[in-house]
The first five atom37 places (N, CA, C, CB, O) and aatype in JSON, in Angstrom:
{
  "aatype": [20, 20, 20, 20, 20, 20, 20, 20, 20, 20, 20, 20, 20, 20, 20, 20, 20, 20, 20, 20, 20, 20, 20, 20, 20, 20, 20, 20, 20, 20, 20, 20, 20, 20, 20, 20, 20, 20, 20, 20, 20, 20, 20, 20, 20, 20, 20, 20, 20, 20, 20, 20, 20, 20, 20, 20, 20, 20, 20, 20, 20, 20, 20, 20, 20, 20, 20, 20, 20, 20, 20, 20, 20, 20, 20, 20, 20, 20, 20, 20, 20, 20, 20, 20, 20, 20, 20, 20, 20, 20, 20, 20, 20, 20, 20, 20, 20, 20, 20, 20, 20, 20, 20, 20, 20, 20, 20, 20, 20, 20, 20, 20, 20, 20, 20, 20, 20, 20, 20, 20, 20, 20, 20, 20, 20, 20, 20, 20, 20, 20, 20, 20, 20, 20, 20, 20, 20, 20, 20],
  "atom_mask": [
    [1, 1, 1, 1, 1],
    [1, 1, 1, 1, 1],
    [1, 1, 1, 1, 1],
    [1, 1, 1, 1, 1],
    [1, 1, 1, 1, 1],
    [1, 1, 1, 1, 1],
    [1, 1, 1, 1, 1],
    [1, 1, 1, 1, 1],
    [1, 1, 1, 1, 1],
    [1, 1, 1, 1, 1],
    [1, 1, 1, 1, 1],
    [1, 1, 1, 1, 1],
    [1, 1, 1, 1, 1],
    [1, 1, 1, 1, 1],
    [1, 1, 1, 1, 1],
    [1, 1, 1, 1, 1],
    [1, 1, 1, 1, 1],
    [1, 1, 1, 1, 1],
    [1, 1, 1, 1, 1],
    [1, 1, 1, 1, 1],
    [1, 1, 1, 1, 1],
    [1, 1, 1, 1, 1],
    [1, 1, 1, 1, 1],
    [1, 1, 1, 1, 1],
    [1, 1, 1, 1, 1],
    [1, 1, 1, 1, 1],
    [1, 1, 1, 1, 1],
    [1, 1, 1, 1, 1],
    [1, 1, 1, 1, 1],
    [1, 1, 1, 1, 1],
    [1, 1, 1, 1, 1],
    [1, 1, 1, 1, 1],
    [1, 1, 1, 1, 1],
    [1, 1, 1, 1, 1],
    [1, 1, 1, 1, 1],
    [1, 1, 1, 1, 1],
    [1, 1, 1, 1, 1],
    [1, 1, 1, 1, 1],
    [1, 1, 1, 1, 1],
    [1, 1, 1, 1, 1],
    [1, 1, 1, 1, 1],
    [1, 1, 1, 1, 1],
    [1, 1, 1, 1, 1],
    [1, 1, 1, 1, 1],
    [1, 1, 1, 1, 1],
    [1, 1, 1, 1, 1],
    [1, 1, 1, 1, 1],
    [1, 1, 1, 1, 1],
    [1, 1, 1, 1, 1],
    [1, 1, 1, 1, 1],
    [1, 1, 1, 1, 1],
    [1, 1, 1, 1, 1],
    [1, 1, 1, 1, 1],
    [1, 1, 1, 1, 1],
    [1, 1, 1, 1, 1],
    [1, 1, 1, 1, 1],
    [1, 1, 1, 1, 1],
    [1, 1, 1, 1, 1],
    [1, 1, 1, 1, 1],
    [1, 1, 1, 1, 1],
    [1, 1, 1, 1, 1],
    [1, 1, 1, 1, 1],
    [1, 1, 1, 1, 1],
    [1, 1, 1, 1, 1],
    [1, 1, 1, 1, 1],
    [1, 1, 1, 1, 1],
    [1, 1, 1, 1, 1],
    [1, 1, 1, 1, 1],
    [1, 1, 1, 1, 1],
    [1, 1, 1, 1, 1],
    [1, 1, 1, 1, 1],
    [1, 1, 1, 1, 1],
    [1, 1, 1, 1, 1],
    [1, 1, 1, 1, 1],
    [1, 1, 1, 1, 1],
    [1, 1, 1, 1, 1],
    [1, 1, 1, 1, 1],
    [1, 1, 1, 1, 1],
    [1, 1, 1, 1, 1],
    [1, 1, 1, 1, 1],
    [1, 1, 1, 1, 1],
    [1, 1, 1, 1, 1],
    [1, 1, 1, 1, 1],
    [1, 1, 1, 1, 1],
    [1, 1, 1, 1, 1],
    [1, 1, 1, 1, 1],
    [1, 1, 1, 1, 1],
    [1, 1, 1, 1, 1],
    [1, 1, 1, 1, 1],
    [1, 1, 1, 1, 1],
    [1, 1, 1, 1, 1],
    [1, 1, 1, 1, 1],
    [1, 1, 1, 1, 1],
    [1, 1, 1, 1, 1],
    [1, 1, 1, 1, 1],
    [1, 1, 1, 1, 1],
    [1, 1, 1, 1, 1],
    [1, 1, 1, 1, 1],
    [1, 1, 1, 1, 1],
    [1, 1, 1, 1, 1],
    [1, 1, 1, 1, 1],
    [1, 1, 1, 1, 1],
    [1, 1, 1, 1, 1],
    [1, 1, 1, 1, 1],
    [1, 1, 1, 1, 1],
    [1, 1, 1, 1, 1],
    [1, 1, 1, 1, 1],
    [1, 1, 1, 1, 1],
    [1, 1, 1, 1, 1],
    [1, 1, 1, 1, 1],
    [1, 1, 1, 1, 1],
    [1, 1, 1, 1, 1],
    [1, 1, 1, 1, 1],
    [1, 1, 1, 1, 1],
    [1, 1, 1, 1, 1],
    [1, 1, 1, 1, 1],
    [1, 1, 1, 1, 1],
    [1, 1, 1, 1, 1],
    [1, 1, 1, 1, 1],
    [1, 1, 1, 1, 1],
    [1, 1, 1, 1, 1],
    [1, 1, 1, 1, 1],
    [1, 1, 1, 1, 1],
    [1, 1, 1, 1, 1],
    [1, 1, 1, 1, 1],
    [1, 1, 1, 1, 1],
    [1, 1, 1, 1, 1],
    [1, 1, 1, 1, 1],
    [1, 1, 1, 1, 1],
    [1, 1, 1, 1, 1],
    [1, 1, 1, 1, 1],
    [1, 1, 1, 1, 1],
    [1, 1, 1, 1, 1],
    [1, 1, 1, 1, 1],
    [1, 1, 1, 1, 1],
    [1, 1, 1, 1, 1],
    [1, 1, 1, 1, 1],
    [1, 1, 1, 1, 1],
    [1, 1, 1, 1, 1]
  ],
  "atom_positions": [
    [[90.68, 85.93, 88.15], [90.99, 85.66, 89.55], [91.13, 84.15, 89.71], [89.91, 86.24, 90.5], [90.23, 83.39, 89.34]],
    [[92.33, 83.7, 90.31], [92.45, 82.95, 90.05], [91.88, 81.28, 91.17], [93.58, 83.43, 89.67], [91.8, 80.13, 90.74]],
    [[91.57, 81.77, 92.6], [90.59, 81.28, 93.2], [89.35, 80.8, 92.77], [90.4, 81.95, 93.86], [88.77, 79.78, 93.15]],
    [[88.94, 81.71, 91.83], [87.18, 81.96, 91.01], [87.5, 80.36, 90.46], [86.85, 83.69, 89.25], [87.02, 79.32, 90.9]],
    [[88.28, 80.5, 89.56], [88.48, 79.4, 88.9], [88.57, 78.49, 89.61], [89.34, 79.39, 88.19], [87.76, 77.59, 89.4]],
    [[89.52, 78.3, 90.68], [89.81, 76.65, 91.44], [88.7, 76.2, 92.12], [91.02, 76.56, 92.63], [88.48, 75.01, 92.35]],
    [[87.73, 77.48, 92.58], [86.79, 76.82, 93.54], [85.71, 76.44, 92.34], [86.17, 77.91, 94.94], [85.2, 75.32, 92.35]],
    [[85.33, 77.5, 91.18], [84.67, 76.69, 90.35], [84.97, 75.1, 89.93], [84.71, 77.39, 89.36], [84.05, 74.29, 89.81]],
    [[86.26, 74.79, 89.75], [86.73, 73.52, 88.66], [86.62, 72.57, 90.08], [88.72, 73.63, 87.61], [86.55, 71.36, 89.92]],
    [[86.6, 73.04, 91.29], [86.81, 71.89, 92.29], [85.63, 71.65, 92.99], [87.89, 72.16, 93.31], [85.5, 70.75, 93.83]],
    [[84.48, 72.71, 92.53], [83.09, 72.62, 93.13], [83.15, 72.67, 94.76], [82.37, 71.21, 92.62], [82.61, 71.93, 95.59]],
    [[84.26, 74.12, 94.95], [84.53, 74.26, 96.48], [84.01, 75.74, 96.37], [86.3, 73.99, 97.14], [83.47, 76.09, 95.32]],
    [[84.13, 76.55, 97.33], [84.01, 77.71, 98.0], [84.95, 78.88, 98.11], [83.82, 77.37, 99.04], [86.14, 78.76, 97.82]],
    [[84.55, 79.74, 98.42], [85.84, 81.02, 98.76], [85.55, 81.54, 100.08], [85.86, 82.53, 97.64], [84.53, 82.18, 100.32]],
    [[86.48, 81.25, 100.99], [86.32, 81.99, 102.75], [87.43, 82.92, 102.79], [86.58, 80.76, 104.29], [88.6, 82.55, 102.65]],
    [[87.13, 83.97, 102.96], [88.05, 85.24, 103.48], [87.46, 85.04, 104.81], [87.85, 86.96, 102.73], [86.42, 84.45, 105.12]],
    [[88.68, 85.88, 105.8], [88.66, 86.57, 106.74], [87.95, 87.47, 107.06], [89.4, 86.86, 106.83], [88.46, 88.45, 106.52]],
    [[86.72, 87.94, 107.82], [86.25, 89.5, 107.93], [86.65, 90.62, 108.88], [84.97, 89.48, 108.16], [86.43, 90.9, 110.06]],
    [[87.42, 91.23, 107.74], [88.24, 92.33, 108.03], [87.69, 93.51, 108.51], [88.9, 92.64, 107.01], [88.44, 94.37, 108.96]],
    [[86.31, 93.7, 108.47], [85.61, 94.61, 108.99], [86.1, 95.15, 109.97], [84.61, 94.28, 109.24], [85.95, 94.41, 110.94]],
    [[86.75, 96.33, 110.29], [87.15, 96.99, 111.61], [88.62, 96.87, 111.94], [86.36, 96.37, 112.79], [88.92, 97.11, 113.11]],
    [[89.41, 96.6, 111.24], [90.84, 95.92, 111.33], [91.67, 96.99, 111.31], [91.24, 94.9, 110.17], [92.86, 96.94, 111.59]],
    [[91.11, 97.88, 111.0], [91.83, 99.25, 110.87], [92.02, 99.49, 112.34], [90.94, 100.52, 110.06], [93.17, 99.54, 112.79]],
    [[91.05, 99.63, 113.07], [90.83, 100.12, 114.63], [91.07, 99.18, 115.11], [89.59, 100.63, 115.22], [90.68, 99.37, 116.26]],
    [[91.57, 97.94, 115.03], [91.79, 96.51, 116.3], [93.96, 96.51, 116.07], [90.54, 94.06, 115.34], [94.68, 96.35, 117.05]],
    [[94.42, 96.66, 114.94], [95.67, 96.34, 114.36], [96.23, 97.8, 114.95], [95.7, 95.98, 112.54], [95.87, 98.97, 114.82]],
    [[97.66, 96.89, 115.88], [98.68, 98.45, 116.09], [99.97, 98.14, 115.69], [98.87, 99.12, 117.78], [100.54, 97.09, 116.0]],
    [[100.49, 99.17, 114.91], [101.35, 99.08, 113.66], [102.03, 100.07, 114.05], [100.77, 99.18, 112.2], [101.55, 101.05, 114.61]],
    [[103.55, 99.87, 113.72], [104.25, 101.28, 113.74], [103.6, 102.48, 112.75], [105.83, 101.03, 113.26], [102.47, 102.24, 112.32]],
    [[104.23, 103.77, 112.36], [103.87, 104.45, 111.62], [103.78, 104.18, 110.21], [104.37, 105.24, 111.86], [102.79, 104.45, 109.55]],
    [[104.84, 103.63, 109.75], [105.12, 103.68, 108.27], [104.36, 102.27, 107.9], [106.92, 103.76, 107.83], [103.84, 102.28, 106.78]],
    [[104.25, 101.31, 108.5], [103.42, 100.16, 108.7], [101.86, 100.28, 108.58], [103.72, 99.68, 109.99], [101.19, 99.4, 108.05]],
    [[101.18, 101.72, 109.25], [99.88, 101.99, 109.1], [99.62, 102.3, 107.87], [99.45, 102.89, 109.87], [98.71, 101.82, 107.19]],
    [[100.73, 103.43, 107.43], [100.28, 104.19, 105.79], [100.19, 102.54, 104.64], [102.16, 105.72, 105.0], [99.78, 102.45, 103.48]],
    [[100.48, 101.98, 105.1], [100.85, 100.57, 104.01], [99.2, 100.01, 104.36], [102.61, 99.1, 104.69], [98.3, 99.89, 103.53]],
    [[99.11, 99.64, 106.15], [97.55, 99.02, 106.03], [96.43, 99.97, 105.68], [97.07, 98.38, 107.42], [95.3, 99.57, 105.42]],
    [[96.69, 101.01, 105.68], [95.39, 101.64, 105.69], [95.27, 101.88, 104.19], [95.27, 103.02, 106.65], [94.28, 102.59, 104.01]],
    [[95.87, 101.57, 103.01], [96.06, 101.94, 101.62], [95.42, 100.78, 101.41], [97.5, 102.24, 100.93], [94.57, 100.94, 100.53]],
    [[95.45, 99.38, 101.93], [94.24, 98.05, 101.56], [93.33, 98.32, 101.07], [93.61, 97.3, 102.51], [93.29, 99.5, 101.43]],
    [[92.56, 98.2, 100.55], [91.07, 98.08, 100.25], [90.63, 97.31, 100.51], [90.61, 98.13, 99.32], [90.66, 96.5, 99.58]],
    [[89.77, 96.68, 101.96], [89.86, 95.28, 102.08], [88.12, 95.06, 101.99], [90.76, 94.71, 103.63], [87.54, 93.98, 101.97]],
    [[87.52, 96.43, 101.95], [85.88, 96.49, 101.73], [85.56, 95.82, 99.94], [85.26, 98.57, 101.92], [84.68, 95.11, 99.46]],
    [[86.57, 96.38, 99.49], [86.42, 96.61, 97.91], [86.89, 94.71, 97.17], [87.93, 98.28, 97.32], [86.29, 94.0, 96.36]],
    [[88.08, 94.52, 97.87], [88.43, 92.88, 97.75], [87.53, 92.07, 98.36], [89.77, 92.46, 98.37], [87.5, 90.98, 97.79]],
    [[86.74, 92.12, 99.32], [85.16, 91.29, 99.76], [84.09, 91.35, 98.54], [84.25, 92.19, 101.24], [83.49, 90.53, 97.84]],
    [[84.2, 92.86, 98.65], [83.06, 92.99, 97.18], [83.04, 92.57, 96.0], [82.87, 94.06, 96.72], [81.94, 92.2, 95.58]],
    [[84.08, 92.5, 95.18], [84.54, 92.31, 94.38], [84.69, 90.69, 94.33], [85.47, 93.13, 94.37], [84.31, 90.11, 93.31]],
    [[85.07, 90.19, 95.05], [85.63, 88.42, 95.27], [83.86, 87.87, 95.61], [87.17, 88.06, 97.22], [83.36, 86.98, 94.92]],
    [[83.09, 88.57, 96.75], [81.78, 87.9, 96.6], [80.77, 87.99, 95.29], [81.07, 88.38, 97.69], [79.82, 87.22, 95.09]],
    [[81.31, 89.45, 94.18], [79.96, 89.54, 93.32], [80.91, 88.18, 92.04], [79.42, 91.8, 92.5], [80.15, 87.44, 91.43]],
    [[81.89, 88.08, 91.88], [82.62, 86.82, 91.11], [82.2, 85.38, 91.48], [84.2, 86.87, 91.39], [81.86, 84.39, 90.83]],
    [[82.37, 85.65, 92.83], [81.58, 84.15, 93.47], [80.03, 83.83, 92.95], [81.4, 84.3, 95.33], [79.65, 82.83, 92.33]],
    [[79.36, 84.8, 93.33], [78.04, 84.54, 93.33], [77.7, 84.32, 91.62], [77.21, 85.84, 94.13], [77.01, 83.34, 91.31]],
    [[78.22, 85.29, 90.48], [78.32, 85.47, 89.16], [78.45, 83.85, 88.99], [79.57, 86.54, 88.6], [77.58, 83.11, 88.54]],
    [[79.96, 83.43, 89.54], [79.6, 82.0, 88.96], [79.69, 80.35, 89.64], [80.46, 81.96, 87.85], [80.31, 79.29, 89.5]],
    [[78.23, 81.19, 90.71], [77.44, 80.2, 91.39], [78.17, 79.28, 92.62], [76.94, 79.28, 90.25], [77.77, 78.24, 93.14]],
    [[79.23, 79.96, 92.85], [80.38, 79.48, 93.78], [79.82, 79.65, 95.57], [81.93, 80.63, 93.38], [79.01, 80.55, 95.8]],
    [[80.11, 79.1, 96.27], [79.53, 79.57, 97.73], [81.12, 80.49, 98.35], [78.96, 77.78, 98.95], [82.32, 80.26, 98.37]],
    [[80.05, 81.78, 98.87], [81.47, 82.41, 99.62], [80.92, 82.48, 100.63], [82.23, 83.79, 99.25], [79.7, 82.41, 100.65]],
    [[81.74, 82.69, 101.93], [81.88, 83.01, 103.47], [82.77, 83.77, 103.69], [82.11, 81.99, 104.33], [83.82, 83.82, 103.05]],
    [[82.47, 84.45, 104.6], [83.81, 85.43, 105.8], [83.5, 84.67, 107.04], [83.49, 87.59, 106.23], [82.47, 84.02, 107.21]],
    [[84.54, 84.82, 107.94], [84.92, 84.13, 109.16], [85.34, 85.13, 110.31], [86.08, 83.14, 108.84], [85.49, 86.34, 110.16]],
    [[85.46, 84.6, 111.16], [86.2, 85.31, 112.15], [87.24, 85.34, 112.27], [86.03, 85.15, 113.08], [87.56, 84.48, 113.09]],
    [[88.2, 85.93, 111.86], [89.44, 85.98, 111.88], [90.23, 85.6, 113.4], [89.67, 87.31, 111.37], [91.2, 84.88, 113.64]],
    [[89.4, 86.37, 114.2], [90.23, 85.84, 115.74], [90.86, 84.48, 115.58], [89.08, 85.64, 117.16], [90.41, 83.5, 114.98]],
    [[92.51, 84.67, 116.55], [92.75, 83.4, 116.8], [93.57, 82.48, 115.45], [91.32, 82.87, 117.19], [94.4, 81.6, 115.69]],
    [[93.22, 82.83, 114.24], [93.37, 81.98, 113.15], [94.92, 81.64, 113.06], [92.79, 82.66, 111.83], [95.36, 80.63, 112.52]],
    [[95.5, 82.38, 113.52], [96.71, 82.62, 113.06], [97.75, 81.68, 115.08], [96.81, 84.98, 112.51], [98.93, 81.63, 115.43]],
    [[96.59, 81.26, 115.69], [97.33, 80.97, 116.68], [96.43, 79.51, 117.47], [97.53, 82.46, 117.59], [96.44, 79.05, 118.62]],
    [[95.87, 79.22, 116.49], [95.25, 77.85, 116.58], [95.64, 76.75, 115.68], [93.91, 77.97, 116.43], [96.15, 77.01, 114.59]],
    [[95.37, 75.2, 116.18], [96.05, 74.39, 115.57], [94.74, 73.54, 115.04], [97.2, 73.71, 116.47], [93.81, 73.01, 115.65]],
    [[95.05, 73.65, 113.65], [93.51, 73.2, 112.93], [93.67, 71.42, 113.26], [93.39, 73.68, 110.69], [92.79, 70.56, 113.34]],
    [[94.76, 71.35, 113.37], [94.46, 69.61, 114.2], [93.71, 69.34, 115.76], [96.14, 68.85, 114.53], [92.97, 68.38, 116.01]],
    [[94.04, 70.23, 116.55], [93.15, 70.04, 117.53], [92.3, 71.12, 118.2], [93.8, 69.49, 118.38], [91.4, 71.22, 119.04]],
    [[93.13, 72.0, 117.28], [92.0, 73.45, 118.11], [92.44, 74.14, 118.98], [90.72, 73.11, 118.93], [91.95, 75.19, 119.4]],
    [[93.58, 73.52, 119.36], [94.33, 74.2, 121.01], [94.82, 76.12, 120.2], [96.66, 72.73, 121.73], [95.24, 76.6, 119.15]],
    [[94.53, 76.4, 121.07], [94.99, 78.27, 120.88], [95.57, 78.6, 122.2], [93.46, 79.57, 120.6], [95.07, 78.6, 123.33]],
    [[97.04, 78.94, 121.67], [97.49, 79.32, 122.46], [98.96, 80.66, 121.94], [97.69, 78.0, 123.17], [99.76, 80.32, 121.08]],
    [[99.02, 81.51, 122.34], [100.47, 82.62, 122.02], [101.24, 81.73, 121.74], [101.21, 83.65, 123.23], [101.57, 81.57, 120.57]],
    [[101.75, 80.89, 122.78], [102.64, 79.96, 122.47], [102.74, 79.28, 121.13], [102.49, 79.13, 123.32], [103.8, 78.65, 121.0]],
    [[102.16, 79.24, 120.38], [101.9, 78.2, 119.35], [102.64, 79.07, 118.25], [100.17, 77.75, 119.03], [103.02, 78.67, 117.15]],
    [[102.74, 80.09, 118.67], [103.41, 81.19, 117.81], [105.16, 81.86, 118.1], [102.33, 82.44, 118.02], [105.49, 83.01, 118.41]],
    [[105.92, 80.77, 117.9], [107.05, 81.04, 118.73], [107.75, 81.83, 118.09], [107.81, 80.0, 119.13], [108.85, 82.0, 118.63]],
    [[107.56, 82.63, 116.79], [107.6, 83.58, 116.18], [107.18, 84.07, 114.72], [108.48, 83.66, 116.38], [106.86, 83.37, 113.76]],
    [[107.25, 85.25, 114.81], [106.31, 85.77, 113.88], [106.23, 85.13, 112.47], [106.59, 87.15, 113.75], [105.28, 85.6, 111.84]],
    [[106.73, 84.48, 111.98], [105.89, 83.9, 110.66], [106.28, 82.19, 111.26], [106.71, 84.51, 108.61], [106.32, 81.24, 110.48]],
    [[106.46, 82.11, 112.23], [106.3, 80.34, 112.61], [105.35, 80.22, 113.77], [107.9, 79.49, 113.16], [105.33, 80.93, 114.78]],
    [[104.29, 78.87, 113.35], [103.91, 78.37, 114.28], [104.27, 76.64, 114.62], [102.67, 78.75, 114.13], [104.67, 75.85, 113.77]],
    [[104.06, 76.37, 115.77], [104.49, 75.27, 116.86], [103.51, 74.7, 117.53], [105.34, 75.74, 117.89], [103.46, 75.0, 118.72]],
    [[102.69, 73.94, 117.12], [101.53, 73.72, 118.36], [102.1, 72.96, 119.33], [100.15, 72.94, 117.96], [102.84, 72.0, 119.15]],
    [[101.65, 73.52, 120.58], [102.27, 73.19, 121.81], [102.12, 71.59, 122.73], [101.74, 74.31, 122.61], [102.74, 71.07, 123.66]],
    [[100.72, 71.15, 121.71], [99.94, 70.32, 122.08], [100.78, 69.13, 121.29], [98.4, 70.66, 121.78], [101.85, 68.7, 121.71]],
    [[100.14, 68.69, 120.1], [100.43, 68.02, 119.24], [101.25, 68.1, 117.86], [99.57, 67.77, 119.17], [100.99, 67.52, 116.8]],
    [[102.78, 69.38, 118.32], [103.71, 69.8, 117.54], [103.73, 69.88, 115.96], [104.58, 69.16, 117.91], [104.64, 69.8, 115.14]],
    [[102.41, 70.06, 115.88], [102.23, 70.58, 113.52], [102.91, 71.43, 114.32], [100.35, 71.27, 112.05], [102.88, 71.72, 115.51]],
    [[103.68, 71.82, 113.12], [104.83, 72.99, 112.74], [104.54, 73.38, 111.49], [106.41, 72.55, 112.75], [104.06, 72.61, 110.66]],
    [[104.83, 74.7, 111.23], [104.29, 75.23, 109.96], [104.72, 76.66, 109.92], [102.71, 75.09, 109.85], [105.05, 77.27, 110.93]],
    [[104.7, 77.23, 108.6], [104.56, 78.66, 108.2], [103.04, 79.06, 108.85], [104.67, 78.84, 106.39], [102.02, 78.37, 108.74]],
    [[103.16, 80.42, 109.57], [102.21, 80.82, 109.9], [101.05, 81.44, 109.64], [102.47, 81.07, 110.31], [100.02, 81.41, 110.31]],
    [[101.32, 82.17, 108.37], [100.36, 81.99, 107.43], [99.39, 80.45, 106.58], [101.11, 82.67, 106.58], [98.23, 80.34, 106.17]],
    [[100.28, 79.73, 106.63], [99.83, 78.39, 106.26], [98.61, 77.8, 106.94], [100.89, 77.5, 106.48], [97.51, 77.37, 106.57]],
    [[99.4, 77.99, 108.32], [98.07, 77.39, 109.76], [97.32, 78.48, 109.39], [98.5, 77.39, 111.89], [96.39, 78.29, 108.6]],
    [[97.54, 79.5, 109.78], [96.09, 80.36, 109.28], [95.23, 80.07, 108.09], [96.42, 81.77, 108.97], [94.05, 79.77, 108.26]],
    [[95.75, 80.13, 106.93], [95.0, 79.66, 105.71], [93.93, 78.09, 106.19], [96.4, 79.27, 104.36], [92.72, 77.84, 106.09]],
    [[94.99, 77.42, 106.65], [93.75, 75.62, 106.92], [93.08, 76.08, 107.97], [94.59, 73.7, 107.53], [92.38, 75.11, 108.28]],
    [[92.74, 77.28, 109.04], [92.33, 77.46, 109.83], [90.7, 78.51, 108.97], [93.54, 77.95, 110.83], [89.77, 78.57, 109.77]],
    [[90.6, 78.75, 108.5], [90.26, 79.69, 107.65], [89.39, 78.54, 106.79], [91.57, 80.59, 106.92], [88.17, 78.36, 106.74]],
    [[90.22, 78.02, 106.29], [88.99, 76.88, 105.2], [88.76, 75.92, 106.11], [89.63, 75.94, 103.54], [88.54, 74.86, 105.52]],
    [[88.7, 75.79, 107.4], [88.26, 74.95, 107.94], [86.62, 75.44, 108.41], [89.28, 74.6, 108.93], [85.57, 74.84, 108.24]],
    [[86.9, 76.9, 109.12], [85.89, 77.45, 109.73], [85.14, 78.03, 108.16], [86.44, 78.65, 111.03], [84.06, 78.54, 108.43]],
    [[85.42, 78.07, 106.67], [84.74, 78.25, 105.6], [84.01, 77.18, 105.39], [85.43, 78.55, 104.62], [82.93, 77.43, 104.85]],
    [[84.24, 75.94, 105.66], [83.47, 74.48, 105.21], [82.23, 74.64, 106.15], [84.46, 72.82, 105.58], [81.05, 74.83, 105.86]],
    [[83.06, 74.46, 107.74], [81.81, 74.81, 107.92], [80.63, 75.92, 108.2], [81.79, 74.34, 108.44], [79.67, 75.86, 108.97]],
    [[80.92, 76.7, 107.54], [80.13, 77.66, 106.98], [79.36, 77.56, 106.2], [80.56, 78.36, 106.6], [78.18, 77.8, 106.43]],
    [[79.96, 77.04, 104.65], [79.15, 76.02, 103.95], [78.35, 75.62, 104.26], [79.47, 75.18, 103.66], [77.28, 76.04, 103.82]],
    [[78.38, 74.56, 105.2], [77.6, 73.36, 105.71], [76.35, 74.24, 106.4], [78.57, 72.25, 106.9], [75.39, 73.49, 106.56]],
    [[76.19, 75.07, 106.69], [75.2, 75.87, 107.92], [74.31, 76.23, 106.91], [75.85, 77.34, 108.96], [73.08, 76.14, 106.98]],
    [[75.16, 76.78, 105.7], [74.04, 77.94, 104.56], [72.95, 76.7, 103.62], [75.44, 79.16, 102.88], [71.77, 76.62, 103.28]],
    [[74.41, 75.75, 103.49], [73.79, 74.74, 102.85], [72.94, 73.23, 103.27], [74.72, 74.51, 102.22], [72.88, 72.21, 102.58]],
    [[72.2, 73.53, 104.87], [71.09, 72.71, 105.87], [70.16, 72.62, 104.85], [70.41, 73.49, 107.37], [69.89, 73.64, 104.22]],
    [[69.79, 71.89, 104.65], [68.02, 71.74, 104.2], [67.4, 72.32, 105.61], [67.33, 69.73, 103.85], [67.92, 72.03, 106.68]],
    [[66.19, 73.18, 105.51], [65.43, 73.64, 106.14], [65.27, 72.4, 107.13], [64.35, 74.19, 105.38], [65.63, 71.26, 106.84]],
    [[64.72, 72.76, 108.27], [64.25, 71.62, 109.2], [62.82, 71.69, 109.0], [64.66, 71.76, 110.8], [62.37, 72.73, 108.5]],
    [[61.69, 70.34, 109.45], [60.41, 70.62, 109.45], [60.25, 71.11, 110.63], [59.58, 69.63, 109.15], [60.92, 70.86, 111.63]],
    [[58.99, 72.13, 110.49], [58.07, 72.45, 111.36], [58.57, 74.01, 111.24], [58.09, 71.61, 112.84], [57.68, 74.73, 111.68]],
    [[59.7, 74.75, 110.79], [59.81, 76.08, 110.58], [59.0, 76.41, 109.19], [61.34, 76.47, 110.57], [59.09, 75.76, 108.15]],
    [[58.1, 77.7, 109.42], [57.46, 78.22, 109.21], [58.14, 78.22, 107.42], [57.26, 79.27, 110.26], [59.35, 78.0, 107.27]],
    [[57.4, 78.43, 106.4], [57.35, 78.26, 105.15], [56.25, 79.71, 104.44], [56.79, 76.6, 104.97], [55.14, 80.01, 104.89]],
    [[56.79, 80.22, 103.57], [56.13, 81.19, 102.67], [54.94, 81.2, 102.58], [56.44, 81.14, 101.52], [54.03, 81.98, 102.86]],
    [[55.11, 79.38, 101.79], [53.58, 78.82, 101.44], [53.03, 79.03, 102.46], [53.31, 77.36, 101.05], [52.33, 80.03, 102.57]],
    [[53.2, 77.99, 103.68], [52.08, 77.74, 104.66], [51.78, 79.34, 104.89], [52.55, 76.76, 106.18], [50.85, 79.75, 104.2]],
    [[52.29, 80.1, 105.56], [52.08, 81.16, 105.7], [51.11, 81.88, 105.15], [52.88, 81.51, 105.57], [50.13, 82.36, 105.71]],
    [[51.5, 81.94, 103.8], [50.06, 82.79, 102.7], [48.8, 81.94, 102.99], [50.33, 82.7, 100.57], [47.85, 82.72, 102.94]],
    [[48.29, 80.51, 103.31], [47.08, 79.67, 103.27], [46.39, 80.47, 104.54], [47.36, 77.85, 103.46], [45.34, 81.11, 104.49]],
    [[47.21, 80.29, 105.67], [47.01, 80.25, 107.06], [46.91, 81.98, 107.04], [48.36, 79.38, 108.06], [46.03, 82.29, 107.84]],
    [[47.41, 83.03, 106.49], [46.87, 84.02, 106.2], [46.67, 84.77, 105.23], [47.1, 84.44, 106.67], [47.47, 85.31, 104.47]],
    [[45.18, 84.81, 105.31], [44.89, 85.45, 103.6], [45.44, 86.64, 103.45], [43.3, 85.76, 103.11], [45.98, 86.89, 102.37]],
    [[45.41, 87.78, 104.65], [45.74, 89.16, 103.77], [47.48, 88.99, 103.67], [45.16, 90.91, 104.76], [47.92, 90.09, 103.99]],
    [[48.41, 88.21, 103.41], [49.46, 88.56, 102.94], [49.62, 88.12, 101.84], [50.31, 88.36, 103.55], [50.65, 88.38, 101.22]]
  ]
}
């Protein structure tokens, strides 16, 4: 896989989308459904997180909302930004792009900081294992 590798050699991450429920939110013509519903998109999470973790890589899922109609330069979300289906236009500050593209930097944007949340050093004064077992003997 060929992600496994780049985020290993670049000491970056892997952020998917969480597709959880996409079946029931997405309306598709007919012949369009038999195509999404043949995805495996439980099995490509699983599979992409046990590779990640195997070799020590950080993964995230995101919220997909929006990704595809926000402008990772300023954030503005708007339909508009989408003046058609594989182009976006930000309305604000005109990035232009393939729309998949904005989605993708929208996606590793909200993956970094994801990163950044898992990877906090603890704050002081939250409660600790240790302290815990001193302060009570029967655990």
């Amino acid at each position: 896989m060929g992600n496994i590798h780049g985020a290993e050699r670049t000491g970056r991450g892997i952020t998917l989308e969480d597709l959880q429920g996409i079946r029931d939110r997405v309306r598709a013509h007919r012949l369009q459904r038999r195509t999404l519903h043949s995805w495996a998109f439980a099995q490509l999470i699983a599979f992409t997180r046990y590779k990640a973790a195997r070799a020590g890589i950080a993964f995230t899922l995101v919220d997909p909302a929006y990704t595809s109609q926000a402008c990772p330069d300023w954030g503005c979300v708007s339909r508009a930004n989408r003046p058609a289906r594989g182009r976006f236009a930000c309305t604000r500050c005109g990035l232009a792009g393939h729309a998949d593209h904005i989605a993708a930097r929208n996606i590793a944007v909200r993956g970094v900081a994801g990163w950044a949340a898992v990877n906090q050093p603890h704050a002081t004064g939250l409660p600790s294992a240790r302290r815990d077992r001193r302060s009570n003997p029967s655990a």
